[in-house]
DOMIRO-407005 format. One line per field, with one value per residue: residue in three letters; x, y, z of N, C-alpha, C in turn. Coordinates in pm, 1 decimal. Layout:
<nodes>
res	(ALA_...)
n.px	(X_...)
n.py	(Y_...)
n.pz	(Z_...)
ca.px	(X_...)
ca.py	(Y_...)
ca.pz	(Z_...)
c.px	(X_...)
c.py	(Y_...)
c.pz	(Z_...)
</nodes>
This chain:
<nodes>
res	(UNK_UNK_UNK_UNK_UNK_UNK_UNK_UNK_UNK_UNK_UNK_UNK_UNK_UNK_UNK_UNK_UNK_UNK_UNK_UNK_UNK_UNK_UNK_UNK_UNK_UNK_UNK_UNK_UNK_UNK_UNK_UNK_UNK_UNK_UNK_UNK_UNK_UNK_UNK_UNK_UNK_UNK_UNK_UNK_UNK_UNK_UNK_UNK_UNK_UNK_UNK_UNK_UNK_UNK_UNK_UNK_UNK_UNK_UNK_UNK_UNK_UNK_UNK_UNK_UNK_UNK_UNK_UNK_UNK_UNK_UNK_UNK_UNK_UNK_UNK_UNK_UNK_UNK_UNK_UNK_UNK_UNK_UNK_UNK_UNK_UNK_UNK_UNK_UNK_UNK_UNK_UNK_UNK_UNK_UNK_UNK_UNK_UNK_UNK_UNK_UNK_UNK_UNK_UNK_UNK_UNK_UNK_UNK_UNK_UNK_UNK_UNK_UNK_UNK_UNK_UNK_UNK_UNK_UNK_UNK_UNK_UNK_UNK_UNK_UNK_UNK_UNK_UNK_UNK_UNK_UNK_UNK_UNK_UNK_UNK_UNK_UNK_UNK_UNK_UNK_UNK_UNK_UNK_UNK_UNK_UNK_UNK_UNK_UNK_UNK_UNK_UNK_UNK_UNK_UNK_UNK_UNK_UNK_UNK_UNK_UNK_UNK_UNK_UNK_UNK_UNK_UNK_UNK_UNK_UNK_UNK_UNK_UNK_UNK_UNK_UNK_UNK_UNK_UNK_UNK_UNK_UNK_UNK_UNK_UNK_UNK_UNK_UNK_UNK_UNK_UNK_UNK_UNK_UNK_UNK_UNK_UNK_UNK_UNK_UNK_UNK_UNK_UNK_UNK_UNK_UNK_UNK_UNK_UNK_UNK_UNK_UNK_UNK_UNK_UNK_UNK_UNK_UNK_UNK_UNK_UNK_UNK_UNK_UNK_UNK_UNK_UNK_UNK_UNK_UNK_UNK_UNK_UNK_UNK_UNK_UNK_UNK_UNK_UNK_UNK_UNK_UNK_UNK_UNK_UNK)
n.px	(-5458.6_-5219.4_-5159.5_-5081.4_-4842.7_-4672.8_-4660.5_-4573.5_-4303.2_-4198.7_-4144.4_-3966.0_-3782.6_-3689.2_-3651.5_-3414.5_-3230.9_-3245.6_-3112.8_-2889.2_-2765.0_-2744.4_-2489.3_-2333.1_-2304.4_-2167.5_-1954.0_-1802.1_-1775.1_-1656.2_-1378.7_-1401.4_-1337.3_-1123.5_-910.1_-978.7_-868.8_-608.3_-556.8_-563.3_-348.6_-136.5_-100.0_69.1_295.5_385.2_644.2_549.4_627.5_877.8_854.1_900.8_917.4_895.9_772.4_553.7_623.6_493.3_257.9_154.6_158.4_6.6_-237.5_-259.1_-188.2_-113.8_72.9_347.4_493.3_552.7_466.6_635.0_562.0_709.0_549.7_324.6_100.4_85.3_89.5_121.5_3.6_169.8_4.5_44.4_-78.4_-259.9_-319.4_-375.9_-574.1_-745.7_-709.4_-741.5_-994.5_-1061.7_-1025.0_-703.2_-831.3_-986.0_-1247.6_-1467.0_-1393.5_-1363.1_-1198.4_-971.1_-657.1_-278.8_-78.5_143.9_325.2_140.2_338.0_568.1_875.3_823.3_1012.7_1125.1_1387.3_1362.0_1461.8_1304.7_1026.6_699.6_477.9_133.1_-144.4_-466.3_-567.0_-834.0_-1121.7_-1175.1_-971.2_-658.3_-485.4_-251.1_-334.3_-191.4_54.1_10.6_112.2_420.0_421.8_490.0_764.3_925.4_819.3_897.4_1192.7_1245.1_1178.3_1339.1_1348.4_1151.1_1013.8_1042.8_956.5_1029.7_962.9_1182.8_1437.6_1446.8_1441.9_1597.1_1447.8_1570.4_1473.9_1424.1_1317.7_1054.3_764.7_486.1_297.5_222.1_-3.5_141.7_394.9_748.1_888.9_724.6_837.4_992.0_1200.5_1536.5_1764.9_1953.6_1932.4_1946.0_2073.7_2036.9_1685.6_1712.2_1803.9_1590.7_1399.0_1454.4_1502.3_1274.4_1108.5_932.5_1048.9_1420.3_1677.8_2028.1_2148.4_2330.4_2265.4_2348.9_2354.7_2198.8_1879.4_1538.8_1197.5_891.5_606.2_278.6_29.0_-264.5_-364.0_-541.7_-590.7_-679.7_-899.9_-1099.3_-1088.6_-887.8_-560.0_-378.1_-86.8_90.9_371.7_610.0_1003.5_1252.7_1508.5_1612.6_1757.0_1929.4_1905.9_1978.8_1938.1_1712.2_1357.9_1202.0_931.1_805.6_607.7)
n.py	(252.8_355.6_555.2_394.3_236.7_461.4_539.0_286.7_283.0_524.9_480.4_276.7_444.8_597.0_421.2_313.6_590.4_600.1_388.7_465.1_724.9_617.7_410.8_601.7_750.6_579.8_498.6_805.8_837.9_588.3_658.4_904.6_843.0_663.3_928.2_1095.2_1002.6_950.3_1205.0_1336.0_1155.3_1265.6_1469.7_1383.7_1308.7_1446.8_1738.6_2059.9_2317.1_2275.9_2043.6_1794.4_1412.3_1335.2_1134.1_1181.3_906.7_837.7_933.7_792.2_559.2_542.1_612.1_380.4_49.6_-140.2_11.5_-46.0_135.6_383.3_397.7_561.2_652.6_863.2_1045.0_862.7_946.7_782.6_821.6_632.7_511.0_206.3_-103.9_-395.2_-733.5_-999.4_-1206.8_-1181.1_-1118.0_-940.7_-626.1_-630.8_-543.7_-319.8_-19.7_136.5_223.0_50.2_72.1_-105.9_-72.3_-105.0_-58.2_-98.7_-96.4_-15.7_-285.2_-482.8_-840.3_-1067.0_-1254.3_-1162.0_-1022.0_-747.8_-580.5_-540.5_-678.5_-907.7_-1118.9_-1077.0_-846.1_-824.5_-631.4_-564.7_-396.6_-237.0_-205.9_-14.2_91.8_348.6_478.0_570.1_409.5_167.1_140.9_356.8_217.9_90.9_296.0_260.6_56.8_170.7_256.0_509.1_605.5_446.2_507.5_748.6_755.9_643.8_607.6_443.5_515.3_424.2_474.3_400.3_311.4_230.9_290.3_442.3_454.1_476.9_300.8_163.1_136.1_-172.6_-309.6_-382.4_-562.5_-794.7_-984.7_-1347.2_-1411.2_-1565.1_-1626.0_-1623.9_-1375.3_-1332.9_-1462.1_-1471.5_-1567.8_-1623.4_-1798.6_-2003.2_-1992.2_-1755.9_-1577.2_-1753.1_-1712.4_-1433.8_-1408.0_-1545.6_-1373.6_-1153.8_-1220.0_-1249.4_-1015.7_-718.1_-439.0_-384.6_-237.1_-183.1_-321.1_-373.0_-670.2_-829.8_-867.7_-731.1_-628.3_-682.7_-522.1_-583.0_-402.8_-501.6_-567.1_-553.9_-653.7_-470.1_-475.3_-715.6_-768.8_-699.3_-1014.2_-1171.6_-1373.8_-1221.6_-977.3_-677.8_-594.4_-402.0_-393.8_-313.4_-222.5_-193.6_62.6_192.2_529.1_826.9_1104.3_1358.7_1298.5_1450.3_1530.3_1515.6_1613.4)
n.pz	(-1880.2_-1965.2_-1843.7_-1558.5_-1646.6_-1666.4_-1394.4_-1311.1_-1437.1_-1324.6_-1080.4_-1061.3_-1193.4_-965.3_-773.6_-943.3_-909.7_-636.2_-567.7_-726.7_-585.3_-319.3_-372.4_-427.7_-202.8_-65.8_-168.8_-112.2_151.2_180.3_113.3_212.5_499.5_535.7_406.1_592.8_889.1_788.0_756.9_1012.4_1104.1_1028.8_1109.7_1331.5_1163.9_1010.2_947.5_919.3_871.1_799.1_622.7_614.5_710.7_981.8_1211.2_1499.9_1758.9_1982.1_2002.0_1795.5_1871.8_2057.3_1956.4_1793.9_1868.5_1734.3_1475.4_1304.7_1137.7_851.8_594.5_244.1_-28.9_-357.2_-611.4_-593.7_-423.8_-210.7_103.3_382.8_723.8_862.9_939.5_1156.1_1230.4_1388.9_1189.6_846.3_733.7_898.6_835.2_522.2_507.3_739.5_917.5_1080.0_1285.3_1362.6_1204.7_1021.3_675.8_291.8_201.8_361.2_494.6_527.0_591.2_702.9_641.5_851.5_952.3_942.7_1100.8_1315.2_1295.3_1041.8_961.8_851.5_578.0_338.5_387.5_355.1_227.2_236.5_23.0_-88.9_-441.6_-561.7_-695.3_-667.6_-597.8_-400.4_-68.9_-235.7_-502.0_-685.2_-738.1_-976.0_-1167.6_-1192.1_-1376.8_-1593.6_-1828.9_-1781.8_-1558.7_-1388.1_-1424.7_-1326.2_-1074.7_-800.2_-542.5_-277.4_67.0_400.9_769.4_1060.7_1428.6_1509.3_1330.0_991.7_657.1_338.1_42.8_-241.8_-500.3_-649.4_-827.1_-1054.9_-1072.5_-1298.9_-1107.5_-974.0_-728.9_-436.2_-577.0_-655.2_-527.2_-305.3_-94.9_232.4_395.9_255.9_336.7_264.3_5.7_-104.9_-314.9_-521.1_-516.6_-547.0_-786.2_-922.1_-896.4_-1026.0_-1267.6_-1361.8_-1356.8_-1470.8_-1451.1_-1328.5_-1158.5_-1132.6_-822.2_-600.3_-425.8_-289.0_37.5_301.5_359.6_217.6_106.6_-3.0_-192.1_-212.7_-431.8_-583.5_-926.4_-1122.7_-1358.1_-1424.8_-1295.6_-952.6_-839.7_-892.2_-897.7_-1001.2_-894.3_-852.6_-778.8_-564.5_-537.3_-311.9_-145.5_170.3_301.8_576.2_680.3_832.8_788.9_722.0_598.8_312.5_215.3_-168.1_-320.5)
ca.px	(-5343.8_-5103.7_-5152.8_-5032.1_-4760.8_-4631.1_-4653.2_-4482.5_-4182.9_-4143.5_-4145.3_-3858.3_-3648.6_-3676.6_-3550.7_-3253.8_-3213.1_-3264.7_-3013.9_-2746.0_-2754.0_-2664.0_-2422.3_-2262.2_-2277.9_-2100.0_-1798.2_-1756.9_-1835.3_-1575.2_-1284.2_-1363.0_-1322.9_-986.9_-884.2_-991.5_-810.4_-457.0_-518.2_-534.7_-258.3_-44.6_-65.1_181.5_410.1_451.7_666.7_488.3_749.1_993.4_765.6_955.5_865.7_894.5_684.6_563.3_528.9_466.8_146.2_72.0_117.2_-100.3_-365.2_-310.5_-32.5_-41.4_128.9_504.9_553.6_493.6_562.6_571.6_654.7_687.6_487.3_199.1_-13.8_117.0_169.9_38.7_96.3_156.3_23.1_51.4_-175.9_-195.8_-327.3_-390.8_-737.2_-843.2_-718.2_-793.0_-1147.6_-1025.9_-904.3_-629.6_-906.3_-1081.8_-1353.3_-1477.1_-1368.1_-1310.7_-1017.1_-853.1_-534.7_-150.7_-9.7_282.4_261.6_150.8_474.4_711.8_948.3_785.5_1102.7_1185.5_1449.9_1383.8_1529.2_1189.6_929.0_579.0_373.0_-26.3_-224.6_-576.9_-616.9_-962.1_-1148.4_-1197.8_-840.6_-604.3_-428.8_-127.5_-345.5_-111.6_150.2_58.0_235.0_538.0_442.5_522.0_886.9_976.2_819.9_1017.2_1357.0_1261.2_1124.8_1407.3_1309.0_1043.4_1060.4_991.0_981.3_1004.8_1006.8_1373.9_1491.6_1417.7_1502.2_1551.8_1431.1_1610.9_1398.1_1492.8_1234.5_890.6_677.4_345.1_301.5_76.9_-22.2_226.4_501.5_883.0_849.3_658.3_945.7_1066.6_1366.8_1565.2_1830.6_2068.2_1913.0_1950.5_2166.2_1898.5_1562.6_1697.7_1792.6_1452.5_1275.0_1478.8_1472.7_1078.9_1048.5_940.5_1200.0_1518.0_1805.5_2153.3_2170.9_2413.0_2174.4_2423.3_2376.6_2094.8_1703.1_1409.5_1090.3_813.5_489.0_226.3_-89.9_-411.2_-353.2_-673.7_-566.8_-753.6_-1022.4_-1057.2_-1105.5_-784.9_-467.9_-260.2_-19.9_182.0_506.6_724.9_1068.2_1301.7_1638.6_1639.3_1913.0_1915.4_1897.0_1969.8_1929.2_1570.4_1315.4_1120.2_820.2_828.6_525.2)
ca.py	(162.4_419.0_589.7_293.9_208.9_560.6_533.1_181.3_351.3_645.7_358.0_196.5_559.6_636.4_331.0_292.5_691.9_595.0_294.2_497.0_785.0_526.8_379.5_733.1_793.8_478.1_513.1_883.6_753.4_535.0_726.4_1011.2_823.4_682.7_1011.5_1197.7_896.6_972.5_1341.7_1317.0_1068.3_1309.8_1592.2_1337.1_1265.7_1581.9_1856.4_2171.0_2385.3_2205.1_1963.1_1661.3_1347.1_1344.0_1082.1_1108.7_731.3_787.3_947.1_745.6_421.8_563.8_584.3_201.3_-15.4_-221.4_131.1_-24.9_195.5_451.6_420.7_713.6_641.7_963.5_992.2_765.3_998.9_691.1_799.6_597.9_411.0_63.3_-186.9_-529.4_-750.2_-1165.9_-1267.1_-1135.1_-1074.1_-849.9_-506.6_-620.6_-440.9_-236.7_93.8_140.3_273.2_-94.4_54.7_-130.5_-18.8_-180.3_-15.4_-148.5_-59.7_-82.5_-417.1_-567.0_-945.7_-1120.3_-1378.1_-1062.0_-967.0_-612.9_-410.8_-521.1_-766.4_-1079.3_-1104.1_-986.8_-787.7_-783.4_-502.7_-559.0_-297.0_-232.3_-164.6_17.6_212.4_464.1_555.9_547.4_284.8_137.5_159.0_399.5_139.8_61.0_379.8_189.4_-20.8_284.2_252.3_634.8_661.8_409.7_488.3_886.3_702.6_530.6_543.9_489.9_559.6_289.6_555.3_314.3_352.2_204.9_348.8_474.8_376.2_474.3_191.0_144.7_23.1_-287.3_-402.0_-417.3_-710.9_-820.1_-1148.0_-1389.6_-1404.2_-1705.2_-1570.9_-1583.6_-1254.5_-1335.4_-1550.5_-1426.1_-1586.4_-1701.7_-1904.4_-2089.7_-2004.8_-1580.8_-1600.7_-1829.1_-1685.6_-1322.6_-1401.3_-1541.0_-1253.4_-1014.9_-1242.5_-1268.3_-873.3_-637.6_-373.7_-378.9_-178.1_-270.3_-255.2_-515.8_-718.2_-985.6_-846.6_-641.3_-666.2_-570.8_-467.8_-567.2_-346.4_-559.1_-483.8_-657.6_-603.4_-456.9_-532.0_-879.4_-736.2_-747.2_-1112.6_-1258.2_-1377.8_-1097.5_-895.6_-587.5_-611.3_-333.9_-433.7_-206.4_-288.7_-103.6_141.7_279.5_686.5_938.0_1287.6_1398.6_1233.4_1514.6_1535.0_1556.1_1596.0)
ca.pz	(-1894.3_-2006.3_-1635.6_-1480.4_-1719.8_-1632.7_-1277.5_-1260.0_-1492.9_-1258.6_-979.8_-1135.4_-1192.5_-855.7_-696.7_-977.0_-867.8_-519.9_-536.2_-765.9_-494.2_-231.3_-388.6_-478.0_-46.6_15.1_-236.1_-83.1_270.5_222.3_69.1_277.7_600.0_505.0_423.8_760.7_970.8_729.6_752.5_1119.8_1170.5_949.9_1226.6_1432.2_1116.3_895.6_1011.8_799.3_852.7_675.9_476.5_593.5_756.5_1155.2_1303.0_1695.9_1749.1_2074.2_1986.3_1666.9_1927.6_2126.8_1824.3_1732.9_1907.5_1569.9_1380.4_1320.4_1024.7_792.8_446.2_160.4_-192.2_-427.8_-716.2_-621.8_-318.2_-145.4_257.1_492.9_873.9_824.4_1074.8_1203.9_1325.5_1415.1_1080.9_720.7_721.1_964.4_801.3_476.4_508.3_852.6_893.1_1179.3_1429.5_1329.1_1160.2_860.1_523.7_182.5_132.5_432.8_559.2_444.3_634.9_725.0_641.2_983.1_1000.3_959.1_1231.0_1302.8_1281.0_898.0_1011.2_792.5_394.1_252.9_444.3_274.1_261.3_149.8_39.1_-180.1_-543.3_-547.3_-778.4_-657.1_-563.9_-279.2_-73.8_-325.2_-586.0_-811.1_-796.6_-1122.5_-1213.1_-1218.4_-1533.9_-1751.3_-1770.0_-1770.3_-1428.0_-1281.1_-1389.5_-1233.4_-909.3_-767.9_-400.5_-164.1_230.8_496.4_868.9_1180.2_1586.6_1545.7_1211.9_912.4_546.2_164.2_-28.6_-303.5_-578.3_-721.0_-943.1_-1044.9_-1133.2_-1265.7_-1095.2_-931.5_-531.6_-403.0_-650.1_-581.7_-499.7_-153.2_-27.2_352.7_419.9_177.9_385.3_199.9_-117.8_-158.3_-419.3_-600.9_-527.7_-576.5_-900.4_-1035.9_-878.8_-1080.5_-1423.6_-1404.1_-1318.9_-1580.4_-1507.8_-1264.4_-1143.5_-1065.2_-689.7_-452.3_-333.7_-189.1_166.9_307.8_359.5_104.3_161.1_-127.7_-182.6_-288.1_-469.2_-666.7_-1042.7_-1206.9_-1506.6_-1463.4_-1230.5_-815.8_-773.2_-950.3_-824.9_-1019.4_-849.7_-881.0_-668.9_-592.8_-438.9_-279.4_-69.8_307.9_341.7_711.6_656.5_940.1_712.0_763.0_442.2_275.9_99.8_-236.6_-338.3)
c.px	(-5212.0_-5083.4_-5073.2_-4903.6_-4653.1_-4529.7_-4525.0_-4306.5_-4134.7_-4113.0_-4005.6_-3771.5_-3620.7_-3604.5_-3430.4_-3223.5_-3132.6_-3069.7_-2882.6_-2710.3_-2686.0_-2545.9_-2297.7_-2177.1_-2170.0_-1951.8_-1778.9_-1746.8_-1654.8_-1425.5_-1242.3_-1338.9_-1192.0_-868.6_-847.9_-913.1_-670.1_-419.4_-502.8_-428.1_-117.1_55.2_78.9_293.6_490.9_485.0_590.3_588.7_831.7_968.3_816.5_880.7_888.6_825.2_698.3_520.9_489.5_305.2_104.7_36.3_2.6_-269.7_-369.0_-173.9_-4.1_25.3_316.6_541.2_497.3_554.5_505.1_659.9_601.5_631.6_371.7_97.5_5.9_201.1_65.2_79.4_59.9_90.4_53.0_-70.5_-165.7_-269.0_-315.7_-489.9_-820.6_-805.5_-708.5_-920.9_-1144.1_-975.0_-811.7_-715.1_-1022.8_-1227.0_-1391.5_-1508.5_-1335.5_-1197.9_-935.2_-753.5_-397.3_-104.9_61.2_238.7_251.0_270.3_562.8_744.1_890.5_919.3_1160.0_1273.4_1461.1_1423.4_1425.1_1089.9_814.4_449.7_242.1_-113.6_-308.4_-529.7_-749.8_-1025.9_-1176.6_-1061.4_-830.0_-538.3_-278.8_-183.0_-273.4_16.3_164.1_106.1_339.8_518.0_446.1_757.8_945.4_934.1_899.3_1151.7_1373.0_1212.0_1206.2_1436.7_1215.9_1092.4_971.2_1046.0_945.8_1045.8_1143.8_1440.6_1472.5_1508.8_1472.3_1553.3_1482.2_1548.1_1495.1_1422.2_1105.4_809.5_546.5_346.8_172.1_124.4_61.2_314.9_616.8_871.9_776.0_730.7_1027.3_1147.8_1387.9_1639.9_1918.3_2089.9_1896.6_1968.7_2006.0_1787.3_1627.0_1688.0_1660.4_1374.1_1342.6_1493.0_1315.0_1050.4_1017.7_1054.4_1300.4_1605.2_1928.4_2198.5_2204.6_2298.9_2259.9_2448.2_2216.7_1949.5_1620.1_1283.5_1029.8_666.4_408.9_83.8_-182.8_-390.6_-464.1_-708.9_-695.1_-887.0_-1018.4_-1079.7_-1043.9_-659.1_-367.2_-261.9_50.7_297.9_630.4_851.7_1156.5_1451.4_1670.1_1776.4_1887.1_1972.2_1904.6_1919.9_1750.4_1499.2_1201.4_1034.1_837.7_759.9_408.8)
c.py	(241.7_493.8_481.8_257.9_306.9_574.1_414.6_239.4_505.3_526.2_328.2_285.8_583.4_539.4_309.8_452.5_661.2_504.0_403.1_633.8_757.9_492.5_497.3_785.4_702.7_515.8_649.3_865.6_698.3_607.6_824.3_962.6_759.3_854.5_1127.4_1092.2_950.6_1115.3_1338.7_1303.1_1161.1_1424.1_1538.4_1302.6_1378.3_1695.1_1929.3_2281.5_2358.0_2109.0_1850.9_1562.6_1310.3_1273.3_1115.0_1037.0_770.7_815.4_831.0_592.7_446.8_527.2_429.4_151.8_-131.7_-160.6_29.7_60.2_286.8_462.6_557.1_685.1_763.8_933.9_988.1_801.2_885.9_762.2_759.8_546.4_234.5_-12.1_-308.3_-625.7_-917.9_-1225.7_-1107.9_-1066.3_-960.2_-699.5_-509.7_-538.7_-379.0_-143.1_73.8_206.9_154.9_-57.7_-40.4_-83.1_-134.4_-162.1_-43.9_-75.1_-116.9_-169.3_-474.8_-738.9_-997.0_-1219.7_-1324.3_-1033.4_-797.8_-531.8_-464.7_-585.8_-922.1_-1029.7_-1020.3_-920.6_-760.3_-688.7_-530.5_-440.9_-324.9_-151.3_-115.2_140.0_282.4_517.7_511.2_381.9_239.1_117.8_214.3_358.9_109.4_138.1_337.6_81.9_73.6_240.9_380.2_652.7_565.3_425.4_679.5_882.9_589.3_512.9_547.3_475.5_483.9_418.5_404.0_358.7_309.4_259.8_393.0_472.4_420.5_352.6_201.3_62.5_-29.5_-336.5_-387.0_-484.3_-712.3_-958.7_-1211.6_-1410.6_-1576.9_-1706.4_-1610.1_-1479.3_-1251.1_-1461.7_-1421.9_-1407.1_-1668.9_-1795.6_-1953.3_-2045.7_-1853.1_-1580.2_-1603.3_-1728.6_-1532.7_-1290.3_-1443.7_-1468.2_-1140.2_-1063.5_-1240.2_-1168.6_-824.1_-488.5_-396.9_-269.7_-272.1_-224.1_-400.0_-526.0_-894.5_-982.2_-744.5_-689.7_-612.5_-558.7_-485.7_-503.3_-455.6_-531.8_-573.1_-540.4_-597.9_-423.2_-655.7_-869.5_-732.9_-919.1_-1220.9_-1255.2_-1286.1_-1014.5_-799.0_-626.1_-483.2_-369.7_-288.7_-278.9_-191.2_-41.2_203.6_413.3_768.5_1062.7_1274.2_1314.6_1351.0_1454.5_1583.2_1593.9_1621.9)
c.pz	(-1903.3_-1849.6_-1564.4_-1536.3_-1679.8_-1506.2_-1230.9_-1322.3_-1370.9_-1115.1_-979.6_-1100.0_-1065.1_-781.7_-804.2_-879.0_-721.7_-489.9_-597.7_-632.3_-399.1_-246.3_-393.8_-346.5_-20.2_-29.6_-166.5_60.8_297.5_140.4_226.7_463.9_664.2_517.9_565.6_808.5_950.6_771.1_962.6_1193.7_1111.3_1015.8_1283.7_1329.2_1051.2_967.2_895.6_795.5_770.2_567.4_497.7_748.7_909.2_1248.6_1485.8_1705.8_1848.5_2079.1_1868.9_1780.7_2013.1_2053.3_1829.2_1801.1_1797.7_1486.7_1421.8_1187.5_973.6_695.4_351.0_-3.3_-293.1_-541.6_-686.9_-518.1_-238.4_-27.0_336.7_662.2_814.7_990.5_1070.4_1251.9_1324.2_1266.0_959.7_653.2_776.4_869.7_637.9_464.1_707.0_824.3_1014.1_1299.8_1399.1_1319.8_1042.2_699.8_428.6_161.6_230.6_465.7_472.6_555.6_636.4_750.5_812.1_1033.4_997.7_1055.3_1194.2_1267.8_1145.6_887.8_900.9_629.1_331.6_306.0_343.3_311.8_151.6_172.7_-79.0_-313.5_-545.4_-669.9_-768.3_-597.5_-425.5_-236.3_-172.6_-472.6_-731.7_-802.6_-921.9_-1154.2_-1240.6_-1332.2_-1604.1_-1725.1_-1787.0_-1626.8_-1333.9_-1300.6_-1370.3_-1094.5_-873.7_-644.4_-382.4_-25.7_280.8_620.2_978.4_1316.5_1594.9_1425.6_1091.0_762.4_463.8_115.3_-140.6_-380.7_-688.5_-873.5_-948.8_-1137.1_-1137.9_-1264.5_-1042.5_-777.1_-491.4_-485.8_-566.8_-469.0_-325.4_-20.6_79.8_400.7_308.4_235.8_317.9_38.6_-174.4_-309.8_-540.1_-624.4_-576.4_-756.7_-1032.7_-1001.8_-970.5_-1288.2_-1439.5_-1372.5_-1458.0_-1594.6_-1362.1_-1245.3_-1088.1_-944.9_-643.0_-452.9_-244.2_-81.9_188.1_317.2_266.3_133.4_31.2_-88.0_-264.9_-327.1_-587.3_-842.6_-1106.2_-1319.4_-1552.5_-1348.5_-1022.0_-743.9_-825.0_-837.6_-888.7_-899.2_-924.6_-752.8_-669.6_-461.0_-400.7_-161.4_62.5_321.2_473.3_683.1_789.4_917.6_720.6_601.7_442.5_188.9_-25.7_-349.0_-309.3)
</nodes>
């Protein structure tokens, strides 16, 4: 009896073993395949010489003709290519060479004018635990790191931009905060996105376009409607944007 008892217990270890093993491949699997894709795509953005940011679209379009961007916010291991695509869903769990990943891709909302053009431009990206993606957005709920991080960089085939951060919020998915055009009502909506933020700066915003990062707050787990929101106000930049980091 005790033979058998044994046997079925070593049974058992082996398949948890078996299963935690697996699981161990997948999470590295999937990190590391993100990774290689960025490191790749990085060849066509990063001068190394000078350490600053240089995209060749003409190659990156080549890679994906959904690439309108490449954002890089200091601080947060946050550089990636942004894409596009006709809905919301697909690069959720896509990488930009449409393999399937969990960790998805960074995304420009599907109803945005690609070149950044409308009042608010929304950018979706993964929270994940295992890192990467916009994940260390939450960084910005400390409030010492956001008032020593007061840009991030939006690179585009027509121009390129310091963002000027505005604000950063923990909100919910269908928030102010994910309003496009404002229209008539700027004024208005800007002002309850910057009374319902957790911190602010004082930057004009009575002219100009913004750009929000948005991100799954795992605070409340991955299958809530919390958000993180980081806003930012497009400044068109000519001077080269280094790395700083």
């Amino acid at each position: 009896m005790k033979k058998w008892i044994y046997r079925i217990l070593m049974i058992v270890c082996l398949g948890v073993f078996g299963f935690s093993a697996y699981q161990l491949w997948t999470i590295f699997n999937t990190q590391n395949t993100v990774k290689e894709e960025t490191k790749e795509l990085e060849k066509l953005v990063v001068s190394e010489e000078k350490n600053i940011l240089d995209p060749d679209w003409d190659s990156l379009l080549a890679q994906s003709p959904d690439i309108v961007g490449w954002i890089y916010v200091p601080g947060c291991d946050i550089s990636y290519p942004v894409v596009q695509s006709s809905d919301n869903d697909y690069y959720l769990d896509h990488t930009i060479n449409g393999e399937y990943n969990r960790m998805g891709s960074i995304f420009l909302n599907a109803d945005s004018a690609k070149d950044f053009s409308q009042d608010n431009s929304i950018l979706y990206g993964h929270s994940v635990d295992i890192g990467g993606m916009f994940t260390n957005l939450s960084y910005f709920e400390d409030a010492s790191f956001f008032e020593e991080h007061p840009y991030f960089y939006l690179l585009t085939p027509g121009q390129n931009y310091r963002c000027s951060i505005v604000l950063f919020s923990k909100t919910a998915d269908g928030s102010v905060y994910y309003t496009t055009s404002f229209g008539s009502y700027r004024e208005q909506r800007i002002q309850e996105m910057l009374a319902k933020a957790q911190y602010t700066r004082d930057i004009d915003l009575s002219s100009g376009n913004l750009i929000s990062l948005s991100t799954c707050d795992l605070d409340y787990g991955f299958d809530s409607d919390q958000r993180l929101v980081l806003m930012g106000k497009l400044e068109p930049v000519e001077e080269s944007i280094e790395i700083t980091d």
